[in-house]
C-alpha positions as a Markdown table, in Angstrom:
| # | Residue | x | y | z |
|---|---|---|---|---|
| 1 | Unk | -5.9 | 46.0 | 9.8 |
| 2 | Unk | -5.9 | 48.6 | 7.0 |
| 3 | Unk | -6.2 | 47.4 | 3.0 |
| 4 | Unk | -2.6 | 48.5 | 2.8 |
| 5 | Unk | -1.4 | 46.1 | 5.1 |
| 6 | Unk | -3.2 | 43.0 | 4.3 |
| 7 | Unk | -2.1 | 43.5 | 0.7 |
| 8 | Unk | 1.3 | 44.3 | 2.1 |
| 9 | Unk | 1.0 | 40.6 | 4.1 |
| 10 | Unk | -0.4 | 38.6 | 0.8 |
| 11 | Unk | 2.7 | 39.8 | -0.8 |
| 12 | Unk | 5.2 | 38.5 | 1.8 |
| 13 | Unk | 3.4 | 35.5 | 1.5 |
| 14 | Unk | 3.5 | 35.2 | -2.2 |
| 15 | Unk | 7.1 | 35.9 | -1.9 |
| 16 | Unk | 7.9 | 33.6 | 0.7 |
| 17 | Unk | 6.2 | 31.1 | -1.5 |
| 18 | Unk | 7.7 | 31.6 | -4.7 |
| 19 | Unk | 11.3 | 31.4 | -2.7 |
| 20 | Unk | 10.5 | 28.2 | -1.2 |
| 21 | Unk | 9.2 | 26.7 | -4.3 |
| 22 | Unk | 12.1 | 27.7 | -6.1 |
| 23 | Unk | 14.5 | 26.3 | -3.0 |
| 24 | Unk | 12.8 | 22.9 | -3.4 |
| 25 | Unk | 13.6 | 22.6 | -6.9 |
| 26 | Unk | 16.9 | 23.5 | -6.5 |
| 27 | Unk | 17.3 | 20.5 | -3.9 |
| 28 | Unk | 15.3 | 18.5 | -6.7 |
| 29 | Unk | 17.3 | 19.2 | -9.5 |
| 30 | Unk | 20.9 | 18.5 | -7.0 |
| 31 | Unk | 19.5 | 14.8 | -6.4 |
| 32 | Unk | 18.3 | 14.0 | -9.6 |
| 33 | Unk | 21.8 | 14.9 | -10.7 |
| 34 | Unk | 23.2 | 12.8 | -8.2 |
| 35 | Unk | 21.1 | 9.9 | -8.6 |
| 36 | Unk | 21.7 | 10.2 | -12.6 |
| 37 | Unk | 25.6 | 10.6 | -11.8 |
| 38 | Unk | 26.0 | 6.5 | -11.1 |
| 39 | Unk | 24.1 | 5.7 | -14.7 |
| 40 | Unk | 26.7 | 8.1 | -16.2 |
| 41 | Unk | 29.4 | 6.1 | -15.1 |
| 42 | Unk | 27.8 | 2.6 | -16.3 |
| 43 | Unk | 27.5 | 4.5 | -19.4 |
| 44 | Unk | 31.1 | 6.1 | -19.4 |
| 45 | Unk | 32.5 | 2.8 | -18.8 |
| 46 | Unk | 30.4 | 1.3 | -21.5 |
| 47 | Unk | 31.8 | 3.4 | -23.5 |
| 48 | Unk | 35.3 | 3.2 | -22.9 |
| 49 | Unk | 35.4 | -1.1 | -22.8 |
| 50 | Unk | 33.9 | -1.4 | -26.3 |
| 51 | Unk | 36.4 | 1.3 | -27.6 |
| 52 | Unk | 38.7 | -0.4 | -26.3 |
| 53 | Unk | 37.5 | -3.8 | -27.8 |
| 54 | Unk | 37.7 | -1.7 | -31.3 |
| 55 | Unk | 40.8 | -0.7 | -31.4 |
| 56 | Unk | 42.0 | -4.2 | -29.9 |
| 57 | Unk | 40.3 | -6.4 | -32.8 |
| 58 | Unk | 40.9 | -5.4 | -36.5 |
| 59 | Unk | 38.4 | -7.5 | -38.1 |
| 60 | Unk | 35.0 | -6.0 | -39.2 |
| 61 | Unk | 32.8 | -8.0 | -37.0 |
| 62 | Unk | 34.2 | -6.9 | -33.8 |
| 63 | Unk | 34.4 | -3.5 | -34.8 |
| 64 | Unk | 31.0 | -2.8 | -36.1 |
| 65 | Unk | 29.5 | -4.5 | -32.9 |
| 66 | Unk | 32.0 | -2.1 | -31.0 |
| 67 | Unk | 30.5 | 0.7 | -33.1 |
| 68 | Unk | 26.6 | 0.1 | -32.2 |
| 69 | Unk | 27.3 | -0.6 | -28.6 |
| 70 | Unk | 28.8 | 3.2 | -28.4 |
| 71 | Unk | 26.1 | 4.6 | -30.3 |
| 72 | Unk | 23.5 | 3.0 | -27.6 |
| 73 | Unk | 25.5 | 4.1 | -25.1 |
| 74 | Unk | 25.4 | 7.6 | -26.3 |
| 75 | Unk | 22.5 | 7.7 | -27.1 |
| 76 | Unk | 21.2 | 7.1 | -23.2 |
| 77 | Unk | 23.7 | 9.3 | -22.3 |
| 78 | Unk | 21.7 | 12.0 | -24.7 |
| 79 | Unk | 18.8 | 11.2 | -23.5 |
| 80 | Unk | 19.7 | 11.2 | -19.7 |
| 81 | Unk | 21.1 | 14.6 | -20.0 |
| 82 | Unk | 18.2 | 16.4 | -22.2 |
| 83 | Unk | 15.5 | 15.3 | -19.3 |
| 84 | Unk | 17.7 | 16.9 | -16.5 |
| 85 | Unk | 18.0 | 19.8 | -18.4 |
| 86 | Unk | 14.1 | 20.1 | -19.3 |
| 87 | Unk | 13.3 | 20.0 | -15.7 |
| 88 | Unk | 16.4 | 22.6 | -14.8 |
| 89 | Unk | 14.9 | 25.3 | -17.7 |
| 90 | Unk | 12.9 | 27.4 | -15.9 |
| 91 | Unk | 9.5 | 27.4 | -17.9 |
| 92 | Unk | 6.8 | 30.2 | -17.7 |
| 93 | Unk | 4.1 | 29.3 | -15.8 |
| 94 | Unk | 2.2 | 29.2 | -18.6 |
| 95 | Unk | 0.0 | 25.4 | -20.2 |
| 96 | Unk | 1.7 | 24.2 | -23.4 |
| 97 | Unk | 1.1 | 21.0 | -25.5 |
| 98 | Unk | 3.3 | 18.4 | -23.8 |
| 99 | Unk | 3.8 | 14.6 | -25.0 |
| 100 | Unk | 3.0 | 13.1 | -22.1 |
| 101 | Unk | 4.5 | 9.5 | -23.8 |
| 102 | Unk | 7.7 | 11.0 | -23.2 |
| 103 | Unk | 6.8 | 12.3 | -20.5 |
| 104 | Unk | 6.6 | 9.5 | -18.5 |
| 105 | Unk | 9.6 | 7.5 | -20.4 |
| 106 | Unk | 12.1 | 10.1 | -19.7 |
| 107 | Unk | 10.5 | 9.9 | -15.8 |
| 108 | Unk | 11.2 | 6.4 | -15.8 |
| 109 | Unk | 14.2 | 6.9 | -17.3 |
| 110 | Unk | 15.9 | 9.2 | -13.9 |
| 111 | Unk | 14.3 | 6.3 | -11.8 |
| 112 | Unk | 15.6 | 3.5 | -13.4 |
| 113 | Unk | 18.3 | 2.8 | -10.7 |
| 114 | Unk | 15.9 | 4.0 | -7.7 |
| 115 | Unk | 13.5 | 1.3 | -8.6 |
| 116 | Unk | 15.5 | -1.6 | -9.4 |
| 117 | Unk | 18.0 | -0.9 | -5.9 |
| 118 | Unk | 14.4 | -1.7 | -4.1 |
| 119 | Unk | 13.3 | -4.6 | -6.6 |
| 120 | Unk | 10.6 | -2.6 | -7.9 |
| 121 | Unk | 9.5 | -4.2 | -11.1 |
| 122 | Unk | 7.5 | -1.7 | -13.5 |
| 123 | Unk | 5.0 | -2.9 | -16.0 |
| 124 | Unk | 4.3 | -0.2 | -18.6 |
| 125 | Unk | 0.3 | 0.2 | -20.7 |
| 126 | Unk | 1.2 | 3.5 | -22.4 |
| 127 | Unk | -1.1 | 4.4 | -25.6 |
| 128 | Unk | -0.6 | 6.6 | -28.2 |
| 129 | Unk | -2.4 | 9.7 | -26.8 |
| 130 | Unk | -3.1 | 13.4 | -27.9 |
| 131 | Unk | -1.1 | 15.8 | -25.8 |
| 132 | Unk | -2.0 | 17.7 | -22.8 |
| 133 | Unk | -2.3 | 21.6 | -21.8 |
| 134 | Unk | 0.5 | 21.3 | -19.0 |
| 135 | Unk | 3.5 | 23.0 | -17.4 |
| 136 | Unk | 5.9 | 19.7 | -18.5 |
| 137 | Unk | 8.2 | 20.4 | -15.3 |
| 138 | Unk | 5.4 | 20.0 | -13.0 |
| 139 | Unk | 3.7 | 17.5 | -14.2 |
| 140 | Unk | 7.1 | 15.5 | -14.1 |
| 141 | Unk | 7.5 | 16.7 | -10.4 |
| 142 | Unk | 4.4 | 15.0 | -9.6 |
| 143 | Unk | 4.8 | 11.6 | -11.7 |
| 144 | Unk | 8.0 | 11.6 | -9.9 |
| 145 | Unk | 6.7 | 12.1 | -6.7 |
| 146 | Unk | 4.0 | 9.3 | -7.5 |
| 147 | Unk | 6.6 | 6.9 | -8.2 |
| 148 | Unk | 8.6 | 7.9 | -5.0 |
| 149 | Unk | 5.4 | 6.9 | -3.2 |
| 150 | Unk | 4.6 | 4.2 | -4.3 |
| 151 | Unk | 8.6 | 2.4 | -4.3 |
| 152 | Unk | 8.3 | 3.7 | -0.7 |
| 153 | Unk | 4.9 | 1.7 | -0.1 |
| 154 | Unk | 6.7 | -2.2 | -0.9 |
| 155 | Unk | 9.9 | -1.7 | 1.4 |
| 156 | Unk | 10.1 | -5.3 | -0.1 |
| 157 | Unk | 10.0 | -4.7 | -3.6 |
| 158 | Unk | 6.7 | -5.4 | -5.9 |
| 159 | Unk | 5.2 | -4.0 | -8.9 |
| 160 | Unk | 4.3 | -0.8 | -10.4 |
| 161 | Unk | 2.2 | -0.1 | -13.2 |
| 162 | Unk | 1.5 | 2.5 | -15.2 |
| 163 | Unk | -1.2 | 3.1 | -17.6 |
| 164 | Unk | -1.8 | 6.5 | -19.9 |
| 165 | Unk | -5.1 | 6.3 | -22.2 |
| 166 | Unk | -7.4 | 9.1 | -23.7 |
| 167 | Unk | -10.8 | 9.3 | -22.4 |
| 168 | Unk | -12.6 | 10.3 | -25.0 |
| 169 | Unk | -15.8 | 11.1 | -23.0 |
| 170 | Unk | -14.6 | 13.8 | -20.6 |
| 171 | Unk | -11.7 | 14.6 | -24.1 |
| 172 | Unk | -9.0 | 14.5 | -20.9 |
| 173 | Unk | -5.9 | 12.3 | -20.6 |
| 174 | Unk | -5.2 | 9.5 | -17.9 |
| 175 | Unk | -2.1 | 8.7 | -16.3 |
| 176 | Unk | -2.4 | 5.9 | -13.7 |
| 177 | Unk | 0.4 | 5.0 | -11.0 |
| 178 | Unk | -0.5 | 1.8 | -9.4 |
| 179 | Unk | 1.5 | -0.1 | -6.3 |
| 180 | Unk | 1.4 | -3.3 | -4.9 |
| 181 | Unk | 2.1 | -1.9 | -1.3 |
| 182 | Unk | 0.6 | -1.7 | 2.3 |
| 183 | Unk | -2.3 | 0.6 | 0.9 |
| 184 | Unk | -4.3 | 3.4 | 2.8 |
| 185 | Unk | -6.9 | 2.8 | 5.5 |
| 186 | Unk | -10.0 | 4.7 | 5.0 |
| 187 | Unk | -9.2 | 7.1 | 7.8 |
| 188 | Unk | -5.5 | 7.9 | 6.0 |
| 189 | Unk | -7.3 | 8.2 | 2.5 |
| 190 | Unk | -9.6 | 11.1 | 4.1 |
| 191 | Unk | -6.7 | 13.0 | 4.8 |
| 192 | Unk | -4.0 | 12.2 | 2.5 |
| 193 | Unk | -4.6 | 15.8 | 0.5 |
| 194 | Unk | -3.9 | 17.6 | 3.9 |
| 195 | Unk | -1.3 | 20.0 | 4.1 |
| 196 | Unk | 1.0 | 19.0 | 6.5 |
| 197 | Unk | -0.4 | 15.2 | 7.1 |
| 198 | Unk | 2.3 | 12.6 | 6.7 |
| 199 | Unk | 2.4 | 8.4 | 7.9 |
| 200 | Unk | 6.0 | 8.6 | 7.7 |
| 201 | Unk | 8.2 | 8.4 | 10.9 |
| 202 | Unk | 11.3 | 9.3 | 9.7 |
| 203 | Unk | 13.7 | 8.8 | 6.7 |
| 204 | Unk | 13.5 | 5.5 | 5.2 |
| 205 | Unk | 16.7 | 3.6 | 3.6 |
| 206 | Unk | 17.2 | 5.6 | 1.2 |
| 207 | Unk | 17.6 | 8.9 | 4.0 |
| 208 | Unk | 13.6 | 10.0 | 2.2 |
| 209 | Unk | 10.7 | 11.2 | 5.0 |
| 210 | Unk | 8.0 | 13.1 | 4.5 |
| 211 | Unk | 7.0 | 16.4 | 5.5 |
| 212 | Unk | 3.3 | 15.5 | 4.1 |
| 213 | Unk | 3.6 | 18.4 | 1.5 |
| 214 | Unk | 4.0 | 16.2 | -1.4 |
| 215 | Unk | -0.1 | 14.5 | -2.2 |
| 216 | Unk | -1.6 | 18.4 | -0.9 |
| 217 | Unk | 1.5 | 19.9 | -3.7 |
| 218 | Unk | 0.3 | 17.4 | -6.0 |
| 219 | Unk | -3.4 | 18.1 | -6.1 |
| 220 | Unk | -2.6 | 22.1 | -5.9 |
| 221 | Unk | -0.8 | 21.9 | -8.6 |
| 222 | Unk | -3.3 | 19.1 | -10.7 |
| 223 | Unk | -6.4 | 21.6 | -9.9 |
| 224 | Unk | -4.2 | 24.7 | -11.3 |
| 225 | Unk | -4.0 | 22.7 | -14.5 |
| 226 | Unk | -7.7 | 22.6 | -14.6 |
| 227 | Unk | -7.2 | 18.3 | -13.9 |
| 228 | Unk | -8.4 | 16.4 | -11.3 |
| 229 | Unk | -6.9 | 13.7 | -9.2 |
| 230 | Unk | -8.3 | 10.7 | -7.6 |
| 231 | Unk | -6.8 | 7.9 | -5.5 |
| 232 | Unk | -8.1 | 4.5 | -4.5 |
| 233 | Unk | -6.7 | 2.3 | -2.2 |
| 234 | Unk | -7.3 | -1.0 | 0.0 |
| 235 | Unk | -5.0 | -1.9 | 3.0 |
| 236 | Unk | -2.3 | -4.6 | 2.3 |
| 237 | Unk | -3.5 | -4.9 | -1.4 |
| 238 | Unk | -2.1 | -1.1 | -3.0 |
| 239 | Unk | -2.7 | 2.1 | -4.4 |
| 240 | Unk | -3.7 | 3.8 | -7.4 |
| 241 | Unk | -3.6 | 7.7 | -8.1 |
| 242 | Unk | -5.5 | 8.9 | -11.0 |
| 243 | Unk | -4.4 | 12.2 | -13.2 |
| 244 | Unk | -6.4 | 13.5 | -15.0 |
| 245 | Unk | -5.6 | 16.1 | -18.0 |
| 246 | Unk | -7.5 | 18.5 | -20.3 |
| 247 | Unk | -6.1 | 18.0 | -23.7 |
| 248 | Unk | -4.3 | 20.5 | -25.5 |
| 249 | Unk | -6.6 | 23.3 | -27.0 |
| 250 | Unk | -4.1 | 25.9 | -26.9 |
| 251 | Unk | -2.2 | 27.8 | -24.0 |
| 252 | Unk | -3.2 | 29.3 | -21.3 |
| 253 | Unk | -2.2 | 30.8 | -18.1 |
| 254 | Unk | -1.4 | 28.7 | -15.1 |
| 255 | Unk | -2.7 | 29.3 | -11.8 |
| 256 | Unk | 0.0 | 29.6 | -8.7 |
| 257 | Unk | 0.9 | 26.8 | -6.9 |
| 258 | Unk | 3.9 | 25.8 | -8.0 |
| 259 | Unk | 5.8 | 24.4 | -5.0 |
| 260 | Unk | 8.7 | 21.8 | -6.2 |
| 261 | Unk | 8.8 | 18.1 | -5.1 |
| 262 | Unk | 12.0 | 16.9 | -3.6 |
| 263 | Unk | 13.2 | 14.0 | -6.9 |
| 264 | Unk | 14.8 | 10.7 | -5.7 |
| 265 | Unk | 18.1 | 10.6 | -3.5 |
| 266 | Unk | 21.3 | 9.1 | -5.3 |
| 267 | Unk | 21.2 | 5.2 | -5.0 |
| 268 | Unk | 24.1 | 2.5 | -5.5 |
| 269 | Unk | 25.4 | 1.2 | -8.7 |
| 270 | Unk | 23.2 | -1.6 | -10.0 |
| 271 | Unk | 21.4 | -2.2 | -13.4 |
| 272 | Unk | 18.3 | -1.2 | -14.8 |
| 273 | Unk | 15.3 | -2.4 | -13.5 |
| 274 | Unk | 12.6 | -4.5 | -15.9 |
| 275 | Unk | 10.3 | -2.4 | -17.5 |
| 276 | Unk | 7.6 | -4.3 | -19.0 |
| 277 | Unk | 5.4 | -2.9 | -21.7 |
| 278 | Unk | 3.0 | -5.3 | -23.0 |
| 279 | Unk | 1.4 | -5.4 | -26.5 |
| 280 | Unk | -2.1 | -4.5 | -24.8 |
| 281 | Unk | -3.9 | -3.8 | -22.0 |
């Protein structure tokens, strides 16, 4: 084969790439917005009963309270609708300084509903931590993914926690996502970075399989951030994935690897889950 033709080939395939990362964010951003079209309504109706109340009651009381409960209302609305937009804007593949505090609130924020539907209780160690050279939309997509993971792993409900600290000995940031699930056995956690490798049989309630591209898109995309990522897990007791982050010296340009991780499907109406952040660790 000629020099023309295999640089003709690695084209087509960087194409064929960059369309089917861009298809599978497209499919990611169409069920986020599905899943964030129930909490919408609770906050639509929110809305609407305590204006309601207002302009029923005349006395100050009644009014003011009507007043706050609209403003919080709003306010999540605000909130809601500036995260799906943030991962909709098509960012340069370029590292920027990114928060990663709000980072993983506003993630926590799409999968409020996911994670209560399945009983998923999260408890939350976040400290105050410098920010990180990142791409902000992929790092989300693989948080998110994470979290899919792991609400997957307790069919039954259980407990996720999530701890973000600065490790000042390597100078790189730490974002931990741990379940209470089945866990891996050794011979799963060998491969579990394969392309292609999946444990999953088929859609689960919520209509999610696997196609086992999400862990070997997670770690593509960790390693083109100059991060690592590290799992440990025990069978029947969990799992916990480790990212690790440089922090933020200035930009730089991002490797390729950008393939997009299908986000949560939409889930029935039902409140937010319990989100426990505790003074310390």
């Amino acid at each position: 084969m000629s020099a023309g033709n295999h640089q003709s080939l690695e084209e087509q395939v960087a194409i064929l790439k960059d369309r089917l990362a861009q298809a599978q964010r497209l499919t990611a951003l169409g069920e986020l917005a599905s899943t964030t079209t129930h909490e919408f309504n609770n906050v639509l109706t929110t809305i609407i009963n305590y204006a309601r109340l207002g302009l029923r009651h005349k006395d100050q009381a009644t009014r003011e309270k009507s007043f706050e409960k609209i403003l919080s209302a709003g306010t999540r609305a605000a909130r809601i609708t500036s995260t799906i937009l943030g991962f909709a804007r098509n960012r340069p593949h370029s590292l920027e300084p990114t928060d990663m505090v709000k980072l993983v609130d506003d993630t926590l924020l799409l999968l409020e509903r996911e994670l209560n539907k399945y009983r998923v209780t999260v408890e939350r160690y976040v400290d105050a931590v410098p920010k990180t050279l990142a791409n902000p939309n992929q790092i989300q997509q693989v948080f998110l993914n994470l979290l899919i993971n792991a609400r997957q792993a307790m069919p039954q409900g259980g407990r996720v926690v999530i701890k973000l600290n600065h490790d000042r000995e390597s100078d790189m940031v730490d974002l931990v996502v741990r379940d209470t699930g089945c866990g891996m056995t050794p011979e799963v956690l060998r491969r579990i970075f394969d392309p292609f490798f999946t444990t999953k049989t088929g859609p689960d309630a919520s209509g999610k399989g696997g196609t086992g591209l999400g862990l070997s898109t997670c770690r593509e995309i960790i390693e083109a951030h100059h991060g690592r990522i590290r799992v440990d897990s025990t069978p029947g007791k969990g799992t916990a994935f480790t990212l690790k982050l440089p922090v933020a010296r200035g930009a730089v340009p991002l490797a390729p690897s950008t393939t997009a991780i299908p986000a949560p499907a939409p889930s029935d109406s039902a409140p937010s889950p319990a989100i426990i952040t505790p003074a310390a660790q």
